[in-house]
N, C-alpha and C positions, 0 to 999 in steps of 0.2 A: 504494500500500500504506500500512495507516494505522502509524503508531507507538504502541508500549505503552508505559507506566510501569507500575511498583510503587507510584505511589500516586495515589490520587482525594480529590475532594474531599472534606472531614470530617475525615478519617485524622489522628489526632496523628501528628508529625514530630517527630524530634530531629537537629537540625543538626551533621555531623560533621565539617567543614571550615568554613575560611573566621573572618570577625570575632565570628560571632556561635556558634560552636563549643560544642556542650554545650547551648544553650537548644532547646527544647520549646518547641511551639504547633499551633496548628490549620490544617490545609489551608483555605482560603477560593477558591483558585484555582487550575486546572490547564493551563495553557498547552502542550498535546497537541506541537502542531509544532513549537513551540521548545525544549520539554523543560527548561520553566520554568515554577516555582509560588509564589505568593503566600501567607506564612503570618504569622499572626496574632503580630503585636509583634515581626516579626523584619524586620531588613534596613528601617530607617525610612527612609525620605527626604522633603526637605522639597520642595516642590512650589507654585513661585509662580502665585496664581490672579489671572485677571480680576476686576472684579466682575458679578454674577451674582445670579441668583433667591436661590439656599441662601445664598452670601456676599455680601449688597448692598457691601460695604469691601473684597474684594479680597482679596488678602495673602497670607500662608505659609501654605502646610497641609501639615503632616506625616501622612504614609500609607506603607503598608506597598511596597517594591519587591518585584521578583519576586527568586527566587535560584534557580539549576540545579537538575535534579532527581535528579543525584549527588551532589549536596553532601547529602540526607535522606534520612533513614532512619526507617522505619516503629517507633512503640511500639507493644509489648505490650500487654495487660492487664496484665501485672505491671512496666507503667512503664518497661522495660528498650528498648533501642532493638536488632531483630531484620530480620534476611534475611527475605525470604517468598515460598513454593512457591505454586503450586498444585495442585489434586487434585481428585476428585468426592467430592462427599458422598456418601453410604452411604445417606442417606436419601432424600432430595431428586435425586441423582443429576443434581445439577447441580456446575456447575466452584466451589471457594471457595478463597480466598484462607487459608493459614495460616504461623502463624508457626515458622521452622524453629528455632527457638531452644527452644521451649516446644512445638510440637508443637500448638497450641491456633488453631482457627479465630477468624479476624481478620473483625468484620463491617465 
């Protein structure tokens, strides 16, 4: 049986726990089976490399780590960080993602 999340890749995030508490950013990665994702300028870690084609010298590179995917919470349109339902649209009569806060489909 496969595992859900509340959020996919794109989705801005605002972090509710943990170091980095309060900051916003972009989904970049959705880690399904661990129930771990990777978001843009959050959770840095530095990362010692070989040398290599991209870095002939080797050395530190700082990149983004993963963090749980209870620690994030889905933004609004209106910026605000929200729970989110799903339902059928009305029109398309397909399942969409909206936000319970504001009542406003999340694409």
């Amino acid at each position: 049986m496969r595992k859900k999340l509340h959020i996919k890749k794109g989705d801005n995030v605002m972090v509710i726990s943990g170091n980095y508490k309060g900051q916003q950013g972009k989904v970049l990665f959705v880690d399904v089976e661990k129930s771990r994702a990777i978001v843009e300028g959050i959770n840095m870690v530095s990362k010692h490399t070989k040398p290599n084609a991209e870095n002939p010298k080797g050395g530190i590179v700082q990149k983004e780590g993963t963090i749980h995917a209870s620690n994030l919470k889905l933004v609004d349109g209106s910026g605000k960080p929200t729970r989110i339902g799903k339902r059928l649209d009305d029109k398309t009569n397909k399942s969409v993602r909206y936000s319970k806060k504001t009542g406003e489909v999340i694409k």
